[in-house]
C-alpha positions as a Python dict, from the first residue, in 0.01 Angstrom:
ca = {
    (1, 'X'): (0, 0, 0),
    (2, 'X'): (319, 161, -44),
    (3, 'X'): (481, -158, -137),
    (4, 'X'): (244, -204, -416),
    (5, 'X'): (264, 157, -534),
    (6, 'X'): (649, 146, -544),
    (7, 'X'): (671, -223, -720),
    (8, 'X'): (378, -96, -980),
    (9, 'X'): (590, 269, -1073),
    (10, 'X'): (928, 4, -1123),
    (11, 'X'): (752, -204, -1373),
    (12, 'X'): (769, -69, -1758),
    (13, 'X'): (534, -165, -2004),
    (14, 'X'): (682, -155, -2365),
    (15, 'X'): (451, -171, -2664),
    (16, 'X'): (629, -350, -2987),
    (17, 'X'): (442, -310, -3287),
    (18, 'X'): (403, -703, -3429),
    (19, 'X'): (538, -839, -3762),
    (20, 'X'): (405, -856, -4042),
    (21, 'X'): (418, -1210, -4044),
    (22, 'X'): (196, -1286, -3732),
    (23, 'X'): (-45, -1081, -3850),
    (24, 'X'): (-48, -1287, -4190),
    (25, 'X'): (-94, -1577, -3949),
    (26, 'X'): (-301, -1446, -3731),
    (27, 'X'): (-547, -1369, -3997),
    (28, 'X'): (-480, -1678, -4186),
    (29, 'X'): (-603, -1890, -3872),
    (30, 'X'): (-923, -1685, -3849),
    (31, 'X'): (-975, -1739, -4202),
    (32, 'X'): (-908, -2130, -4164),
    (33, 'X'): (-1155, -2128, -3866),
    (34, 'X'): (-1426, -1941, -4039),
    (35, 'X'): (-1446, -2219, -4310),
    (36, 'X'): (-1428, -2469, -4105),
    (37, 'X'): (-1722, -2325, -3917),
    (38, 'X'): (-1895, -2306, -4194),
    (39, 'X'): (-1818, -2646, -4309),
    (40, 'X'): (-1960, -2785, -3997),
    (41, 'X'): (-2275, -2548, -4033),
    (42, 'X'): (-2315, -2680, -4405),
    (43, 'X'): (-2269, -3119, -4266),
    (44, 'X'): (-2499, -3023, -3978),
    (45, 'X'): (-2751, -2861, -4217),
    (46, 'X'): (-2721, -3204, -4432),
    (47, 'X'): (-2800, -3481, -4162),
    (48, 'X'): (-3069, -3290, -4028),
    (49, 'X'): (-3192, -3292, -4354),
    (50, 'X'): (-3144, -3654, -4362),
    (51, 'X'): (-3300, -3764, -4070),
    (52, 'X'): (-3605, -3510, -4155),
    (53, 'X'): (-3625, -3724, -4518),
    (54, 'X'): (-3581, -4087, -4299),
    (55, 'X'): (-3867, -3966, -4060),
    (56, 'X'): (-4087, -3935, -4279),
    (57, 'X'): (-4018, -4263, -4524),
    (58, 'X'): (-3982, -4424, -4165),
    (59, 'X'): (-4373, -4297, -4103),
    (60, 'X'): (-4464, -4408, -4468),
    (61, 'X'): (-4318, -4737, -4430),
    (62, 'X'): (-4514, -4768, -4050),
    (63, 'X'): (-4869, -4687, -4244),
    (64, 'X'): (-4777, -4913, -4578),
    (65, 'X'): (-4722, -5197, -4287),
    (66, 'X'): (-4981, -5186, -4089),
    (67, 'X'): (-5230, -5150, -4432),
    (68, 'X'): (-5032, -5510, -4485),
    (69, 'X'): (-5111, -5636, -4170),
    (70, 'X'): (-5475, -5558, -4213),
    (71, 'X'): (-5459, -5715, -4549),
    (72, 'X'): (-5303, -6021, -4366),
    (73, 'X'): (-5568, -6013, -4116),
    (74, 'X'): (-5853, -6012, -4393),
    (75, 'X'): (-5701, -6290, -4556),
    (76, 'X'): (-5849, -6569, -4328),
    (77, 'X'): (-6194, -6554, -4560),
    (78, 'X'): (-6247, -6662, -4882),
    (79, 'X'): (-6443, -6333, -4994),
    (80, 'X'): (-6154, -6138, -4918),
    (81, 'X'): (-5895, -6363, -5107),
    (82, 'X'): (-6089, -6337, -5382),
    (83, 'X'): (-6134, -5980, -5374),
    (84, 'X'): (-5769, -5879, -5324),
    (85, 'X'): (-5703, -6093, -5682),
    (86, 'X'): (-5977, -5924, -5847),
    (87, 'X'): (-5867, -5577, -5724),
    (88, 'X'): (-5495, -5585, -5720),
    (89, 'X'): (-5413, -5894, -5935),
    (90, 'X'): (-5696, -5846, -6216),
    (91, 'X'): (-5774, -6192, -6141),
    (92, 'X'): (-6128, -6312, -6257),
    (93, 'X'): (-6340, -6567, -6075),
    (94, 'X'): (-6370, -6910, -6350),
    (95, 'X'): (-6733, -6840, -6423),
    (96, 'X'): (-6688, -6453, -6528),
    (97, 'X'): (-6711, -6379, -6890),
    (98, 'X'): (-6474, -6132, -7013),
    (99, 'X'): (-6570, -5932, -7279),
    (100, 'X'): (-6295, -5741, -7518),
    (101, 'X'): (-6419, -5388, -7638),
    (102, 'X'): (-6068, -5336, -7802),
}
């Protein structure tokens, strides 16, 4: 213990006040960090955005298709060929008589 005692009251500690320049340096890398922090924050803030906006065309897209593939389905009949003209075509069957009220 001695040892330590005597090797600890040999060492001198000397406080130096820094330059001005580190401290313009030192602050200018904090400053450089917080906006690229915040650059990050704002890209990370996009693409989850994004991929919120992709979900949900990506769960629009799953419903429109399997509406088609029900549609594809019905198609085997007649009756239903007929009735997707009529309804999404404005096709007429030949015997239907249009009348013009314009």
């Amino acid at each position: 213990m001695e040892r330590i005692a005597e090797f600890l009251s040999r060492i001198k500690i000397e406080y130096r006040r820094s330059r001005p320049l580190t401290k313009m340096v030192a602050v200018a890398a904090i400053a450089l960090s917080m906006v690229a922090l915040l650059t990050l924050s704002w890209a990370k803030y996009d693409v989850q955005k994004q991929t919120q906006e992709m979900m949900g065309e990506a769960a629009r897209l799953e419903q429109e298709n399997a509406q088609l593939e029900q549609k594809i389905d019905a198609l085997g009949s007649v009756q239903s060929a007929e009735q997707i003209a009529q309804e999404e075509l404005g096709m007429v069957s030949p015997d239907t008589v249009l009348i013009d009220t314009e």
